[in-house]
N, C-alpha and C positions, 0 to 999 in steps of 0.2 A: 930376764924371765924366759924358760924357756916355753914359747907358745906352743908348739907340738906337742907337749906333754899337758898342756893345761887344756889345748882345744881338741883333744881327741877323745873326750867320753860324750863332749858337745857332737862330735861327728856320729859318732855312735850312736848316741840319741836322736838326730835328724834320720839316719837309717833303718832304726830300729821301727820308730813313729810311720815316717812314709810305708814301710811292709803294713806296718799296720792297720791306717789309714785307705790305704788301695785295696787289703785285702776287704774292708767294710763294702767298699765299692762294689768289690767285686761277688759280695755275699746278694747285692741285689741282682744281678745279672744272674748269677744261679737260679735264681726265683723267680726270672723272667718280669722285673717289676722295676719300678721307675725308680732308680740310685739320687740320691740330693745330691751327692758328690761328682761333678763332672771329672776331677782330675786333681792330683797332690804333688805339690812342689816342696822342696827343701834347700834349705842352707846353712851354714856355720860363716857366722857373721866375717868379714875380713879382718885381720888383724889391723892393720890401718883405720877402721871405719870402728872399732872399739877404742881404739889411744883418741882418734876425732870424739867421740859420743864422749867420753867420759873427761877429755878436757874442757867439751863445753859446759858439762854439767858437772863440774868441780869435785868427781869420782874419785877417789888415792888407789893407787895399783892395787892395795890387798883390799878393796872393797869393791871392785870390777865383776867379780862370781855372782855378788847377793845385789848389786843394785843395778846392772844393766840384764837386763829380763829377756834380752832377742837377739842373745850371742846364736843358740838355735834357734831359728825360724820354721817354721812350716806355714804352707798356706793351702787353703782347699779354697778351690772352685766350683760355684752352684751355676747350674743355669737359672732361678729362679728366684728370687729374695723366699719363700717362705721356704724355699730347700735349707735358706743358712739357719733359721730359728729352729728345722728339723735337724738340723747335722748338730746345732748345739745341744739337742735333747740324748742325742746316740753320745755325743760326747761325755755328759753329765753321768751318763749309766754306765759308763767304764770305771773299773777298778785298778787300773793299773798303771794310773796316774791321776793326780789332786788341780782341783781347779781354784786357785786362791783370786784369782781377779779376772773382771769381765768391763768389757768398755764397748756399749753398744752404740756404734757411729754411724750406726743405719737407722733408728732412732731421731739421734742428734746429730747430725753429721759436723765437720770440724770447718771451721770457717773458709778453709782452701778449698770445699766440697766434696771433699775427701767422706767417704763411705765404706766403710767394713764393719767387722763384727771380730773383736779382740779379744783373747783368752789369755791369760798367761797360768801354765799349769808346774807345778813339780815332778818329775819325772826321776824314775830310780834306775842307773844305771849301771852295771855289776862290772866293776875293774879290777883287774889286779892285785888292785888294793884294800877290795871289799864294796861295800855298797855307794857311790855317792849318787846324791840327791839335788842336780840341776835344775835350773829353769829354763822353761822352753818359751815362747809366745805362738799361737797359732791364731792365725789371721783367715775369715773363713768370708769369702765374698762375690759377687756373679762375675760373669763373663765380665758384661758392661765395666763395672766396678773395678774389676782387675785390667783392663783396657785403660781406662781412663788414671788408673795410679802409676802403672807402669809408666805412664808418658810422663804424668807431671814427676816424678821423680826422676828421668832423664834432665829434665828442665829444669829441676831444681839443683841437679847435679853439677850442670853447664852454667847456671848463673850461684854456687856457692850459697843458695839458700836466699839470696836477694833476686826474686824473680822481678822484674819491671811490671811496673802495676797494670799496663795495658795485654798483657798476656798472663796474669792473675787472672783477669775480669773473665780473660776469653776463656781459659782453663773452668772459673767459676758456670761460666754458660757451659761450659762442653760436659761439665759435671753434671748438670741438672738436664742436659739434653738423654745421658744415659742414663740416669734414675726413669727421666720416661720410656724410656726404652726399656727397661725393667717393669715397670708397671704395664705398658702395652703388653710382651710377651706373658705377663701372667694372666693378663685377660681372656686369653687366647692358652693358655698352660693345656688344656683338656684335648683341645686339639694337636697343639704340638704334641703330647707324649701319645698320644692314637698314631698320629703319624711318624715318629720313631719306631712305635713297636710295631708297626706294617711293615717297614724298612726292616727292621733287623730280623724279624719274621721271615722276609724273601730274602735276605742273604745268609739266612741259616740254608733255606731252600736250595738257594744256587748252591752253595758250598758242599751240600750232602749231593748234587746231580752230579756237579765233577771231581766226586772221589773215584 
């Protein structure tokens, strides 16, 4: 197969999405107003970690496009859990890509304590060849959240998906120590964003004394 040819409209589309994504971001900063989106990440899946996913899940090479869903990934960063139910509302009222599935793990979170909020959309990307029509997954979740998946997916990495159940338990506590962490900072949300935009307020300040 040759994967260069097959994963570069997925690159494309991981490209295309983050401009798009950050320029959202950055439509709130124009407006001098509190962005749900902290920050956007991206990827095209490795080819290694596609032939892995699809021999555990008993995929045949020419069914790899339609049934592995997060060859392109994206991920947005909230500081706030009600930021990601706000980023999924700006999401829904985009035209220029289709939302076919949602898995809200903030909600229900997954038994490892795993927490996010999952989209997987259709995306049209203009090659070559003409229009095709990829899947993307875009994963939309807090600081904390993204903190706490980052590790355990190191760890999952390092122990091959068999984590030892005494460092399950502790990842399980360290999960729910960041949810409250999540919920303290939104208690307090009114005050943090007062005291952001005083900060960014005096460094617009500094910035225009030493031009």
């Amino acid at each position: 197969m040759n994967w260069e040819a097959i994963l570069a409209p997925y690159t494309q589309a991981v490209d295309e999405l983050k401009v798009k994504l950050r320029r959202m971001r950055a439509q709130y900063e124009y407006e001098s107003s509190h962005s749900p989106i902290e920050f956007v990440t991206g990827r095209v899946k490795p080819v290694s970690s596609i032939l892995e996913k699809a021999r555990r899940k008993g995929i045949s090479m020419d069914r790899i496009e339609d049934e592995i869903q997060d060859i392109a990934g994206l991920r947005i960063v909230c500081q706030f859990v009600d930021d990601i139910y706000a980023v999924m509302e700006l999401l829904k009222r985009r035209n220029d890509f289709e939302i076919i599935e949602e898995k809200d793990y903030i909600a229900e979170k997954k038994e490892s304590g795993y927490r996010s909020y999952h989209i997987i959309i259709k995306y049209p990307v203009e090659t070559i060849h003409g229009e095709k029509i990829l899947l993307a997954e875009i994963q939309i979740r807090t600081l904390a959240m993204n903190f706490w998946a980052t590790n355990e997916h190191s760890i999952n990495y390092k122990y091959s998906g068999q984590i030892p159940v005494d460092i399950k338990r502790r990842l399980k506590r360290a999960a729910e120590a960041a949810f409250r962490l999540d919920e303290e900072m939104s208690s307090i949300r009114n005050e943090v964003q007062e005291a952001q935009k005083i900060f960014k307020k005096k460094q617009g300040q500094d910035h225009r004394k030493n031009r």
